[in-house]
N, C-alpha and C positions, 0 to 999 in steps of 0.2 A: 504493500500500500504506500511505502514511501514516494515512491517515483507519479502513482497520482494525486499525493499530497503537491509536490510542486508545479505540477501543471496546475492544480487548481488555484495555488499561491498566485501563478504566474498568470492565470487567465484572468485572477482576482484584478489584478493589478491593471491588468491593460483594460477590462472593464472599467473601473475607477476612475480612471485618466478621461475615458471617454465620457465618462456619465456625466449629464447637466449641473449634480450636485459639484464636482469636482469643477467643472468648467467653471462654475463664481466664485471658486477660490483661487487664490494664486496659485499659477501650476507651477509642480515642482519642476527644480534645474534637471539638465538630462540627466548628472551627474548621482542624481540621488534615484533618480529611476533605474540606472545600470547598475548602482551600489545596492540595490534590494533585490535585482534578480541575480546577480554575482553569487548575493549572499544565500539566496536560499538554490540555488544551485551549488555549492561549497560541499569538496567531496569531503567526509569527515573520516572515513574509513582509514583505521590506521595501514590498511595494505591499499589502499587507493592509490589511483594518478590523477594530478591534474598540473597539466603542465599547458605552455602557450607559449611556443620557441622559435626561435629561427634555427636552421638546421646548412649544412652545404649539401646543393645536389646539384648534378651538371654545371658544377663550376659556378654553379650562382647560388646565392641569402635564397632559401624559402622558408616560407611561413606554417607553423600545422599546432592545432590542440589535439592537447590528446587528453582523455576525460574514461575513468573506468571507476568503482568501488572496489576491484579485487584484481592484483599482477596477476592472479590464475586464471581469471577470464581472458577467452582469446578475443584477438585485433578484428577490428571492424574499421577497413576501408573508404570512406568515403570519397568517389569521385565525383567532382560538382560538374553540369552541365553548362553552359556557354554556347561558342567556348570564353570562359573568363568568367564566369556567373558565380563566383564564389558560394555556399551555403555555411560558411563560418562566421555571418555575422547573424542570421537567422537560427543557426543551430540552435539556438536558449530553448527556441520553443516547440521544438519536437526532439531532442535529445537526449533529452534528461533520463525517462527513464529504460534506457537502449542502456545506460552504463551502468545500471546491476548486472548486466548478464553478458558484455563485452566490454573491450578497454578500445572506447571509438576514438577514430582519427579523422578529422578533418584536414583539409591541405589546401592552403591556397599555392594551382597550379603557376607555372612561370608565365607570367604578365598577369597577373590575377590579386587583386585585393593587397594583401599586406604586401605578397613577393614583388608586386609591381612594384611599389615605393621603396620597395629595399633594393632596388639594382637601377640601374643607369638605362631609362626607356631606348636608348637610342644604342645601345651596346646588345644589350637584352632582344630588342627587334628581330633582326635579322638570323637570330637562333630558333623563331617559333615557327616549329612546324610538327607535324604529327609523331614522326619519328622520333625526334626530340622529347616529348613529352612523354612516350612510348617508354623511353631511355629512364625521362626521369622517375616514372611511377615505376620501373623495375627498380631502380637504385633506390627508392623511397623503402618499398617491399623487403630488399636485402637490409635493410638500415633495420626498420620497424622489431626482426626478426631476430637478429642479432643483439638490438640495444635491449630487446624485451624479453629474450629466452625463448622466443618461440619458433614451433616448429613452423606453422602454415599460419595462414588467416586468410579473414574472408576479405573479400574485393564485393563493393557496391559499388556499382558505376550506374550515373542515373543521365539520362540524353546524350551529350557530348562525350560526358565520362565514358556512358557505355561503349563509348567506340574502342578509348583505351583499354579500357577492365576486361574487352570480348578478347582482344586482340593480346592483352599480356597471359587470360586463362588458356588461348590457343597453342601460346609459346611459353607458356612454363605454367602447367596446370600441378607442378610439383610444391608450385610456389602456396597453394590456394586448399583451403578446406572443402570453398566451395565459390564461384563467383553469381551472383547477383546483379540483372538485369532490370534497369527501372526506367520506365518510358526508353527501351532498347531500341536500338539504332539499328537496321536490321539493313537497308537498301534506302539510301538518303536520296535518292532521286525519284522512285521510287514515291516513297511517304510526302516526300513532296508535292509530286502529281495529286496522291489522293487525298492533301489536306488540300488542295486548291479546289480539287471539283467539290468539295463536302465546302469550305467556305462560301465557293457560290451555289449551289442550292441553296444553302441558308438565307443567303442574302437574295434571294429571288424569292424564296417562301415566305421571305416578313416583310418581301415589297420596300425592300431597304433600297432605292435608287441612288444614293449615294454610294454604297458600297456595291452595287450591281456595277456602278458605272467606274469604281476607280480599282476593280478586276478586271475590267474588262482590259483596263487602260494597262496593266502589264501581263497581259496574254500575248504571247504564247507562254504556257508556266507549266514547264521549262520551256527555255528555247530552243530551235528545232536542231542545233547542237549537241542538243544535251545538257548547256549552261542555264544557272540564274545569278543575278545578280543581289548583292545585298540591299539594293534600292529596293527592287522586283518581292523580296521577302519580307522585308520592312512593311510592304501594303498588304500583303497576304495575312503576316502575323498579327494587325494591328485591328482585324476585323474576328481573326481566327480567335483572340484573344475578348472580342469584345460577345461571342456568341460562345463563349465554354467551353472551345478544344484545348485549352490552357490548363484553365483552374474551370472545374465541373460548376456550373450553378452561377457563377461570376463574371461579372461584363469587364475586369480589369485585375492588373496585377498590383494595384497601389499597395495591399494588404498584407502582400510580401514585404516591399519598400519600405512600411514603417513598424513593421517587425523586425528589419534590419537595424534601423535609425536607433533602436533601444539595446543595440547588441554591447552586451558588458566588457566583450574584447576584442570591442575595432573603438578607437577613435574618430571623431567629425572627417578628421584629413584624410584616415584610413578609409571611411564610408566613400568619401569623394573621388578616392583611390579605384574602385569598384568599375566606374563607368569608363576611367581612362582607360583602363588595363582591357577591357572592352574593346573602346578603340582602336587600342594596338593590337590585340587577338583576335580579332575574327574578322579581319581582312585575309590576316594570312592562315589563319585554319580555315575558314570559309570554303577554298578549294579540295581540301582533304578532306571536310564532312562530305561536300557533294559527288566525293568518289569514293565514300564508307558502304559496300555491300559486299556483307558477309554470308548472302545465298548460296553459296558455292561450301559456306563450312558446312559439314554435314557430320561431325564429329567431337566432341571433348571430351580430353580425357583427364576431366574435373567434374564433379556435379554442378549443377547450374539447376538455379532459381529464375524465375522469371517472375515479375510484380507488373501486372499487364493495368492500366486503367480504361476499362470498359468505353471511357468518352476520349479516348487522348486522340488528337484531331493533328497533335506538334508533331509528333512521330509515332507515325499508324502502327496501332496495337491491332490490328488485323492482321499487318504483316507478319508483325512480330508472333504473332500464334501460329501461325500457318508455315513459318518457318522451325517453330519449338518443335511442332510435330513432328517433321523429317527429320529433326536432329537426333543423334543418338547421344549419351552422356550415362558415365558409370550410373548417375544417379540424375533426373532432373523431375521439376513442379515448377506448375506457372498455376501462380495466385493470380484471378480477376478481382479489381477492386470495382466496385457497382458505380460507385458513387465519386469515382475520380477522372478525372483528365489525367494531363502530363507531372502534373506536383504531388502523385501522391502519397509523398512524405509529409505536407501540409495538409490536404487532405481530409487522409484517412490516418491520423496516425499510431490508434489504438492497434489498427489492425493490421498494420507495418508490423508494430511491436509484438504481436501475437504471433505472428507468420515470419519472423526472424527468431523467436523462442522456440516456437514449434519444429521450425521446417530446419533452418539452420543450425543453430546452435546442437543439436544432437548428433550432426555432422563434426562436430570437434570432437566428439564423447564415442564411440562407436559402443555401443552396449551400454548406453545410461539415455534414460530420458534427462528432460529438462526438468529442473527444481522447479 
């Protein structure tokens, strides 16, 4: 019960801020709002971790928390989607209680939130590309394993991420307990096609002629190349997003934004860090997502998880089933979440937590269920 003691501290709190009562009083500095979820997230366990470091990988300062109750709990992975979309100033609020029963890791990748500001944008540049990254999550892995005594751990890779996570389980599934697919990247060209015709139907069935008409206006999508451009995505996503294939239920991502804003370990300049590191990422990953199809894998020789959201419109969870099928894996499960899009670590996140206790965790234990 501890870990839904602090979600409810935590949801107390961001209700409070919002409520009218609170709104006639002077609202508190940020300062005292990150000082209260700091503290009731504060791991107390005497065999806990909580750490929040810079590390060397690839020749460059990266950034990563790491947050557990017990060194005997095994590593949990986290890779963020973008590319550059960090999930470590958000983590507060779906994390917490993932670290009774793993020692999680967050990482902000290179050009990404803390690591952008820790390295020289203009040195750092011309190193990002997929390979790269590839490089660094192996050497993160080797690091994790070595500094913390363990044998394996799990890899979450959630959109972006998932390209890396599929692609490090493919080439060293020695590495891995088990890797995890969330809003999985399966054929980016692909997913893209069939979030465009699914944005315009939408936008034709609710007589939306504004967004009827500024689809139209970047068709062909893709182009008859094969290409899109980040312009061309930009209008695609900004409707995809305003009709649910994002976040389930929600005409916007603001909700995310200022679940960030209250993050206990980024600072104001770090948050502003966020959008640069953006900038500079996904010009140049842009080309390596839209030549991400992993149709052709038809094997791992790791168990794999797959966390599919029933509405995800970002990267078609249709694909992604109809590929899990053919696939073979010592071991694999594809959890549908009903009631999620592309986020559903925000979401759904009781039932993250339950189907990572369940499915995973028992995967480090070979003959023990889960406590």
């Amino acid at each position: 019960m501890k870990h839904l003691a602090s979600i409810v501290a935590a949801s107390w709190l961001l209700a409070l801020i919002a409520s009218d009562s609170f709104a006639e009083s002077p609202a508190l500095p940020r300062e005292q709002v990150t000082a209260a979820i700091r503290d009731i997230r504060k791991i107390a366990s005497p065999d806990g971790i909580d750490e929040l470091k810079s590390i060397q990988i690839g020749e460059i300062t990266q950034w990563i928390s790491i947050r557990g109750r017990s060194r005997d709990n095994p590593i949990l992975l986290f890779l963020h989607g973008g590319p550059a979309s960090t999930d470590m100033p958000v983590s507060w609020a779906f994390q917490t209680p993932w670290e009774d029963y793993f020692t999680v890791v967050q990482w902000d990748q290179r050009g990404a939130g803390k690591t952008y500001l820790a390295n020289d944008p203009a040195k750092v540049g011309p190193t990002i590309d997929e390979e790269r990254l590839i490089g660094d999550t192996e050497a993160l892995i080797k690091w994790l394993r070595v500094t913390y005594d363990q044998p394996k751990i799990f890899l979450l890779g959630h959109s972006w991420g998932s390209i890396l996570g599929l692609e490090v389980a493919r080439r060293h599934p020695d590495y891995l307990y088990a890797y995890i697919g969330m809003g999985q990247i399966v054929n980016m060209l692909e997913s893209e096609k069939l979030g465009y015709e699914w944005v315009s139907r939408e936008a034709a069935a609710r007589h939306d002629g504004e967004a009827v008409a500024e689809l139209r206006a970047i068709a062909p999508y893709p182009k008859a190349d094969g290409t899109l451009t980040i312009e061309q995505v930009g209008v695609q996503r900004k409707w995809s997003v305003r009709y649910g294939g994002l976040t389930f239920g929600r005409t916007a991502f603001d909700y995310y934004e200022r679940a960030a804003a209250l993050s206990p370990d980024y600072s104001l300049d770090e948050l502003a860090a966020v959008d640069k590191g953006s900038a500079l990422s996904l010009p140049r990953l842009w080309p390596h997502m839209m030549k991400a199809d992993f149709t052709s894998l038809t094997e791992l020789r790791c168990p794999l998880i797959i966390f599919n959201g029933r509405h995800d419109e970002t990267t078609s969870a249709v694909l992604t089933a109809e590929w899990f099928e053919k696939l073979r894996a010592p071991h694999k499960k594809l959890v549908w979440f009903e009631n999620s899009a592309h986020m559903i670590h925000i979401e759904e996140p009781g039932r993250v937590l339950v189907h990572l206790v369940n499915d995973a965790l028992p995967l480090s234990r070979p003959g023990r269920k889960a406590n």
